[in-house]
PAMI-320127 format. One record per atom (N, C-alpha, C): atom name; residue in three letters; residue number from 0; x, y, z. Coordinates in Angstrom, 3 decimals, decimal comma, always signed. Layout:
<rs>
+------+------+-----+----------+----------+----------+
: atom : rest :  nr :        X :        Y :        Z :
+------+------+-----+----------+----------+----------+
:   CA :  ALA : NUM :        X :        Y :        Z :
...
+------+------+-----+----------+----------+----------+
</rs>
This chain:
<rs>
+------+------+-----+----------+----------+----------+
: atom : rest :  nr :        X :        Y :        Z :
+------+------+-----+----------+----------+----------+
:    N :  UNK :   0 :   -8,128 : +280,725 :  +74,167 :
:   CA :  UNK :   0 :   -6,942 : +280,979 :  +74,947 :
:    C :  UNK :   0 :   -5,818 : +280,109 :  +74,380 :
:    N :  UNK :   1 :   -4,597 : +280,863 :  +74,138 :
:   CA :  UNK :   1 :   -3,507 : +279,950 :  +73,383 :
:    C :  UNK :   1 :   -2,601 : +279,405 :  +74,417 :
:    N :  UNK :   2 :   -2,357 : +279,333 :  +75,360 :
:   CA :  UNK :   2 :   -0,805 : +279,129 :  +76,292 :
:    C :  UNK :   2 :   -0,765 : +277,737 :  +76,371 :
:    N :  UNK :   3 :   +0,997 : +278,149 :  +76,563 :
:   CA :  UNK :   3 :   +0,980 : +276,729 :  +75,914 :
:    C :  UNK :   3 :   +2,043 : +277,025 :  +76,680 :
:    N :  UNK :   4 :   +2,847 : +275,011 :  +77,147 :
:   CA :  UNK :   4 :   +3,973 : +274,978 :  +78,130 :
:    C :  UNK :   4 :   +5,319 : +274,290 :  +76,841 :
:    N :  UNK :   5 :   +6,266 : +274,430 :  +77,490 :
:   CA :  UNK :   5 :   +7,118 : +273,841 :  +76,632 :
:    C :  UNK :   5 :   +8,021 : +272,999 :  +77,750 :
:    N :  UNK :   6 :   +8,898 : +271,681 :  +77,594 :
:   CA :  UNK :   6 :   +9,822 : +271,303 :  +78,573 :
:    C :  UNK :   6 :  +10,406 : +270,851 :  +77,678 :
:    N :  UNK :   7 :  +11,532 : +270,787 :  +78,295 :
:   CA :  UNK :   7 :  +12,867 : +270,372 :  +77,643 :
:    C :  UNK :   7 :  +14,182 : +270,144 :  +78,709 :
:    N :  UNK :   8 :  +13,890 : +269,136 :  +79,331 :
:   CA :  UNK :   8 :  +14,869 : +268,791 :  +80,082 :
:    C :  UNK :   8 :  +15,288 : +270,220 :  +81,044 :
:    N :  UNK :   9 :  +14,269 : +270,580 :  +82,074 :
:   CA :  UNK :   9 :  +14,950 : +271,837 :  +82,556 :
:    C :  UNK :   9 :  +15,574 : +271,848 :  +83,813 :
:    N :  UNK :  10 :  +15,896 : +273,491 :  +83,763 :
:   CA :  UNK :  10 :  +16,609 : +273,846 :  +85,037 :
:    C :  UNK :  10 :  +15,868 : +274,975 :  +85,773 :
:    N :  UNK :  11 :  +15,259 : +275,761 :  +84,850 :
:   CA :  UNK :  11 :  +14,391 : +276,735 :  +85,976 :
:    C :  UNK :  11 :  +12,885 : +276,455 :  +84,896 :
:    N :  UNK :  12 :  +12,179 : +276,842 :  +85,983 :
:   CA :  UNK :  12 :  +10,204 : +277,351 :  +85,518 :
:    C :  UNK :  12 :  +10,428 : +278,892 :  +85,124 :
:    N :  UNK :  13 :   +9,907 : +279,093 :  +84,249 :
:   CA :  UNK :  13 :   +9,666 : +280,303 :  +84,108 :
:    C :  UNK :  13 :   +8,230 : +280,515 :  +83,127 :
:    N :  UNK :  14 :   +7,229 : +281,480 :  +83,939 :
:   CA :  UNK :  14 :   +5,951 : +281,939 :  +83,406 :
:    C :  UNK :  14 :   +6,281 : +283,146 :  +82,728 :
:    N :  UNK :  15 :   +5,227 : +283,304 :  +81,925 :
:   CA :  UNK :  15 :   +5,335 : +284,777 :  +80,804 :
:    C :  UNK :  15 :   +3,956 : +284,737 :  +80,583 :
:    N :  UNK :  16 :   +3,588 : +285,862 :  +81,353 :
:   CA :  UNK :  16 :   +2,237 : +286,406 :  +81,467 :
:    C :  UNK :  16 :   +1,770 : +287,898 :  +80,607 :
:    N :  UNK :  17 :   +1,420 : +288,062 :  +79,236 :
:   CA :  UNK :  17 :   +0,983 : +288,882 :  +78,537 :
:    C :  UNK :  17 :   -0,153 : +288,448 :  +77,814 :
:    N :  UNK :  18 :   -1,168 : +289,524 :  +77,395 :
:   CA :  UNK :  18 :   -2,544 : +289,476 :  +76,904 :
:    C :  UNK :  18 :   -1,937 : +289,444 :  +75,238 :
:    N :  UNK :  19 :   -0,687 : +289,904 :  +74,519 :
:   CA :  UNK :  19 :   -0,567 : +290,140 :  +73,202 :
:    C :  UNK :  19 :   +0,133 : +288,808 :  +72,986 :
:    N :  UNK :  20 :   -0,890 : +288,049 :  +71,930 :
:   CA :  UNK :  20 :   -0,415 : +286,476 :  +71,408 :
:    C :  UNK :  20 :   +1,247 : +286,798 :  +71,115 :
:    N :  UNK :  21 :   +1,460 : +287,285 :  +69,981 :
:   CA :  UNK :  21 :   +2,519 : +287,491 :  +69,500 :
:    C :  UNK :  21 :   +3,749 : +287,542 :  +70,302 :
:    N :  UNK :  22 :   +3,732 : +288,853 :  +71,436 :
:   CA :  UNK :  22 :   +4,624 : +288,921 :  +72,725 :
:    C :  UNK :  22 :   +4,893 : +287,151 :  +73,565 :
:    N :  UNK :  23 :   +4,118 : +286,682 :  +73,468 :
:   CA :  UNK :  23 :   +4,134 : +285,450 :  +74,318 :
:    C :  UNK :  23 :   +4,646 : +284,466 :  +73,478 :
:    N :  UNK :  24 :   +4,203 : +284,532 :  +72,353 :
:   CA :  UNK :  24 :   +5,178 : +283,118 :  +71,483 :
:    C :  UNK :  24 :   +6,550 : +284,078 :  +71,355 :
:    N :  UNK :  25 :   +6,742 : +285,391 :  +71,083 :
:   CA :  UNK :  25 :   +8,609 : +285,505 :  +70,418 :
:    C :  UNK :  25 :   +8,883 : +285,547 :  +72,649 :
:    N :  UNK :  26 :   +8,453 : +285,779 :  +73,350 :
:   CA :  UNK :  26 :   +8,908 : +285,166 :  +74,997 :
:    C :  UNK :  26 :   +9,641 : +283,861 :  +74,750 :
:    N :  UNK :  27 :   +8,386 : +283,334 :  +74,769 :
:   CA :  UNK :  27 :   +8,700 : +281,564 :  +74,686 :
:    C :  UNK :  27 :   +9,752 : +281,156 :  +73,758 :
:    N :  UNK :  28 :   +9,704 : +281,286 :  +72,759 :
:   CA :  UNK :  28 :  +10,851 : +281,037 :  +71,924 :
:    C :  UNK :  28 :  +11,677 : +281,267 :  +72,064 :
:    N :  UNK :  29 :  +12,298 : +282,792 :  +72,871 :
:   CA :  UNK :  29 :  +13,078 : +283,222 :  +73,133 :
:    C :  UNK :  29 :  +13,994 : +282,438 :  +74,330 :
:    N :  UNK :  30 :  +13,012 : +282,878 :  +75,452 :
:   CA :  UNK :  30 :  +13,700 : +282,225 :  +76,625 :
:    C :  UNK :  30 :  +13,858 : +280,903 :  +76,409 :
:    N :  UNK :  31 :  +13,087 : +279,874 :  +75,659 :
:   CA :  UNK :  31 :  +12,801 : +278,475 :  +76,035 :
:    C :  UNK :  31 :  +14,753 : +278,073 :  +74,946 :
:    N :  UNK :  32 :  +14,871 : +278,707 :  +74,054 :
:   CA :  UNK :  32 :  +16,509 : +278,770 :  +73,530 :
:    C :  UNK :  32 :  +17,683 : +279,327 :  +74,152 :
:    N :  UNK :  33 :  +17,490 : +280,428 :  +75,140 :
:   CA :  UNK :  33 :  +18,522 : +280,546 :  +76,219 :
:    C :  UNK :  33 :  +18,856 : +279,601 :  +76,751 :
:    N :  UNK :  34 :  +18,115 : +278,187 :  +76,997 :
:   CA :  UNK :  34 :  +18,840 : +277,232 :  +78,171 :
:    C :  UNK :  34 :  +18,029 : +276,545 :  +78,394 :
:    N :  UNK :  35 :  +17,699 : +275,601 :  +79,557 :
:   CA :  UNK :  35 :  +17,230 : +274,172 :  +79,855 :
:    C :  UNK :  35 :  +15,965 : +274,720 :  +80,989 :
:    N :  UNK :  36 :  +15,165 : +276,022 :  +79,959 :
:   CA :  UNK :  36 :  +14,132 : +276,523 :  +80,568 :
:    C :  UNK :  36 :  +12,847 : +275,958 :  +80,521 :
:    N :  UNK :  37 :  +11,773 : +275,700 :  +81,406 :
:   CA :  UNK :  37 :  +10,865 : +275,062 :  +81,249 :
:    C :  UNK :  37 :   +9,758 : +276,704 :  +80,792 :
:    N :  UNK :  38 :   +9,121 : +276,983 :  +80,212 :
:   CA :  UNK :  38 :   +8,550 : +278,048 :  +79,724 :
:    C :  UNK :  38 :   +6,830 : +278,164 :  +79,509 :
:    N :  UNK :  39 :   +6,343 : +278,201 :  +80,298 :
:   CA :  UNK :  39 :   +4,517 : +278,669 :  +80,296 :
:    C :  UNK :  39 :   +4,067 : +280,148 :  +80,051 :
:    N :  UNK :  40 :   +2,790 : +279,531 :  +78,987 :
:   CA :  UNK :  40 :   +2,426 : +281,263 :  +79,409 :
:    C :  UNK :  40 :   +1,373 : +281,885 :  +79,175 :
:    N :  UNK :  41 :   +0,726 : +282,784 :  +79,598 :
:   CA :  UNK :  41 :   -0,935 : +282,618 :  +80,575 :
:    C :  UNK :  41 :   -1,255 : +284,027 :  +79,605 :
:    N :  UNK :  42 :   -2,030 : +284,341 :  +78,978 :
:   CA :  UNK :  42 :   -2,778 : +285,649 :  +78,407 :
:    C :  UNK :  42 :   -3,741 : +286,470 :  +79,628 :
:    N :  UNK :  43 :   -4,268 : +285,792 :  +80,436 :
:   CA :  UNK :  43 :   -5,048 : +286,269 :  +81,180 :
:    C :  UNK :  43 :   -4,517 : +286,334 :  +83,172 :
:    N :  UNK :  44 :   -5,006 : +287,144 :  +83,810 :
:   CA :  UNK :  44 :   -4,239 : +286,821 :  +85,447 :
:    C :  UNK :  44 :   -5,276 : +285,764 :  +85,877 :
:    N :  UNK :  45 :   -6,067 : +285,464 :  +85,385 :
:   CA :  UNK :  45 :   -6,761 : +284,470 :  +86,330 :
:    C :  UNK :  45 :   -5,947 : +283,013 :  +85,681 :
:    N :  UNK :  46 :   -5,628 : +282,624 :  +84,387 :
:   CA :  UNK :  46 :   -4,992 : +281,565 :  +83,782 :
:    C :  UNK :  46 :   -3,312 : +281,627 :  +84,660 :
:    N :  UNK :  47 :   -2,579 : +282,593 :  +84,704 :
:   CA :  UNK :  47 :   -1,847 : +282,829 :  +85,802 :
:    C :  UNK :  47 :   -1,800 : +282,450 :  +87,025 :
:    N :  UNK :  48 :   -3,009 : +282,562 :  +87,514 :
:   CA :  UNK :  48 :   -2,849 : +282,580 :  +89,316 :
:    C :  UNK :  48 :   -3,271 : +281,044 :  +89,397 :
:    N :  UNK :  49 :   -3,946 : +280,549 :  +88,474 :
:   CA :  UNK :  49 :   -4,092 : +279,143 :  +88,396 :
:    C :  UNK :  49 :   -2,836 : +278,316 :  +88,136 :
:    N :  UNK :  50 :   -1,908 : +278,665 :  +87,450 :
:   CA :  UNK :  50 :   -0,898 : +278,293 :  +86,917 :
:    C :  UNK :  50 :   +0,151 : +278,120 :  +88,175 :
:    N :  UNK :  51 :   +0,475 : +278,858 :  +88,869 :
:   CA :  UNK :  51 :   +1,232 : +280,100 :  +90,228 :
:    C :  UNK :  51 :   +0,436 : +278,964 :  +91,161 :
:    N :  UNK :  52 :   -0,836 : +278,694 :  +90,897 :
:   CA :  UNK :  52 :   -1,070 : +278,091 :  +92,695 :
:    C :  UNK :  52 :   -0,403 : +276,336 :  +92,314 :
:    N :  UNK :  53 :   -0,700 : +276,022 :  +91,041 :
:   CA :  UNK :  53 :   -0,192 : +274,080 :  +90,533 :
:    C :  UNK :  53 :   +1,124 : +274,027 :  +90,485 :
:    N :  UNK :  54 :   +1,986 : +275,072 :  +90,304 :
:   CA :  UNK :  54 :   +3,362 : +274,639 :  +90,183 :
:    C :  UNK :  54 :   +4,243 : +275,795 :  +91,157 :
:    N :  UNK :  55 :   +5,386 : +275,819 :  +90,776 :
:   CA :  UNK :  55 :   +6,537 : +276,628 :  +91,162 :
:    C :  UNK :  55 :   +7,333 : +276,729 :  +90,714 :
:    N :  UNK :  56 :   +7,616 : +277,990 :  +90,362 :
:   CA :  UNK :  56 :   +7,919 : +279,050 :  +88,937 :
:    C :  UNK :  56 :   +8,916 : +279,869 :  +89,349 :
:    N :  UNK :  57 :  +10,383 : +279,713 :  +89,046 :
:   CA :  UNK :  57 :  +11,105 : +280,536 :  +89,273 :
:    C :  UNK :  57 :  +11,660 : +281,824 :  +89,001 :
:    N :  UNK :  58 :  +10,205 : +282,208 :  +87,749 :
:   CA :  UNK :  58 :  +10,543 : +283,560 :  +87,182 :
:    C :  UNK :  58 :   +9,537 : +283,588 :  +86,519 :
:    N :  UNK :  59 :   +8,222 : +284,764 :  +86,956 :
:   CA :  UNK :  59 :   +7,145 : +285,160 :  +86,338 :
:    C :  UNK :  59 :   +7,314 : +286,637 :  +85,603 :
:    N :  UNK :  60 :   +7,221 : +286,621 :  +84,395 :
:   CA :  UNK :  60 :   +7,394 : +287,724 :  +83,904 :
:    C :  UNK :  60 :   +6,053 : +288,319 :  +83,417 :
:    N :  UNK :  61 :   +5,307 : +289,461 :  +84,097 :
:   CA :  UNK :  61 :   +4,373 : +290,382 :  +83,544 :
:    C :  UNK :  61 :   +4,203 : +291,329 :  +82,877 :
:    N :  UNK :  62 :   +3,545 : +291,495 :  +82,079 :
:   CA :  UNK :  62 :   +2,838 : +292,645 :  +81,168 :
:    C :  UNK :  62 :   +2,074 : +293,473 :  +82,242 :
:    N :  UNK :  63 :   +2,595 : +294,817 :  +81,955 :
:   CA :  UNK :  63 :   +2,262 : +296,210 :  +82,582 :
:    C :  UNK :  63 :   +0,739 : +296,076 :  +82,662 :
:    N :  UNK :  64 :   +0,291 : +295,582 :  +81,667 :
:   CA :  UNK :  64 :   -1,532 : +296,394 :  +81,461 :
:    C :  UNK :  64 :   -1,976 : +294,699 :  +81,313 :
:    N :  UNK :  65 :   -2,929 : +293,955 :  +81,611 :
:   CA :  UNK :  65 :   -3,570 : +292,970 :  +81,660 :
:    C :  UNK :  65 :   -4,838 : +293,345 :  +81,205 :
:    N :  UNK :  66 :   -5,979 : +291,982 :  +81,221 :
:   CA :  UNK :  66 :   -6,780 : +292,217 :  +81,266 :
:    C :  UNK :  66 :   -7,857 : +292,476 :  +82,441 :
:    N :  UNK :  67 :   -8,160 : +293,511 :  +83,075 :
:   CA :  UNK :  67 :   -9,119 : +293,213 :  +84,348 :
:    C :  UNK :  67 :   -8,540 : +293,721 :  +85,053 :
:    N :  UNK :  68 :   -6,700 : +293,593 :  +85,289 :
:   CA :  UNK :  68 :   -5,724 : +294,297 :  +86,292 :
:    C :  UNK :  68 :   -4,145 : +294,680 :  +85,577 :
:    N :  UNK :  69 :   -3,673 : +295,351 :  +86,511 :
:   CA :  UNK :  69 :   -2,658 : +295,502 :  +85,822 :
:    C :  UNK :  69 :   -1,304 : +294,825 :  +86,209 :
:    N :  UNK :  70 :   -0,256 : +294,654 :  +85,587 :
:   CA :  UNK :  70 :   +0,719 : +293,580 :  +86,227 :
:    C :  UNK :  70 :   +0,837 : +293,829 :  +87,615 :
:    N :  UNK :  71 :   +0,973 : +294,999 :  +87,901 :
:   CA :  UNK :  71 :   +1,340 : +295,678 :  +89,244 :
:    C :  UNK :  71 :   +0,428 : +294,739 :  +90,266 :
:    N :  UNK :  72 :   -0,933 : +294,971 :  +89,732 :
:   CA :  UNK :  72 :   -2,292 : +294,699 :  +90,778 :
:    C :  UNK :  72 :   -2,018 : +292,695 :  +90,946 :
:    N :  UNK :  73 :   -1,332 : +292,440 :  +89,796 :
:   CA :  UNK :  73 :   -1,321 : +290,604 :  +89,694 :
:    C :  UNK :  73 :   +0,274 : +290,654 :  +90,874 :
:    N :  UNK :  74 :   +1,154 : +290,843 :  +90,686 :
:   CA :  UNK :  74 :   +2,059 : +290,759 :  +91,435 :
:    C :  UNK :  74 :   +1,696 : +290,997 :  +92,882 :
:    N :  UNK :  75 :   +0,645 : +292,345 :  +93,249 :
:   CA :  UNK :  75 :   +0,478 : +292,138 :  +94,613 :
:    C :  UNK :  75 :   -0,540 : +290,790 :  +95,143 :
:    N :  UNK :  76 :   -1,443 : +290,472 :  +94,513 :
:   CA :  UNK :  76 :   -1,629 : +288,829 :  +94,715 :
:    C :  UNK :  76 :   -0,814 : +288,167 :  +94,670 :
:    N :  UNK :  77 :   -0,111 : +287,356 :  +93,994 :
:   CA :  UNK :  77 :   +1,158 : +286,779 :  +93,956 :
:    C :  UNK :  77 :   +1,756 : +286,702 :  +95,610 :
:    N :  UNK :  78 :   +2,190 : +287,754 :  +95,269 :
:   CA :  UNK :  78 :   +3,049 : +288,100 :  +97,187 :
:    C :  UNK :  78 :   +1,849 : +287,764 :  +98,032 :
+------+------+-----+----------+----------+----------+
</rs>
């Protein structure tokens, strides 16, 4: 499992939850250079919901198709 957090002096949490390595590092890179974003990010919903219950995350972004469920099915946990 690769996820990995980044900080940098922030202003919001934001998770990025996708199963494709690649999608999750150009995420991270991406968002974590928009701004004074703190940036995590989970390949799997169970590495997620673990993540979601230790902190507070002001912007979880999901992948449609997961492994096991689909973003849809992780978001209604979540809520």
């Amino acid at each position: 499992m690769e996820d990995e957090k980044t900080d940098v002096g922030t202003s919001a949490s934001l998770l990025v939850v996708d199963d494709d390595p690649l999608m999750r590092k150009l995420l991270q890179r991406f968002l974590s250079q928009q701004g004074n974003y703190r940036v995590a990010t989970a390949s799997e919903p169970e590495t997620a919901l673990q993540l979601l219950q230790s902190d507070w995350w002001d912007l979880v972004l999901l992948d449609w198709l997961l492994p096991g469920m689909t973003g849809l099915d992780l978001l209604k946990v979540i809520r």
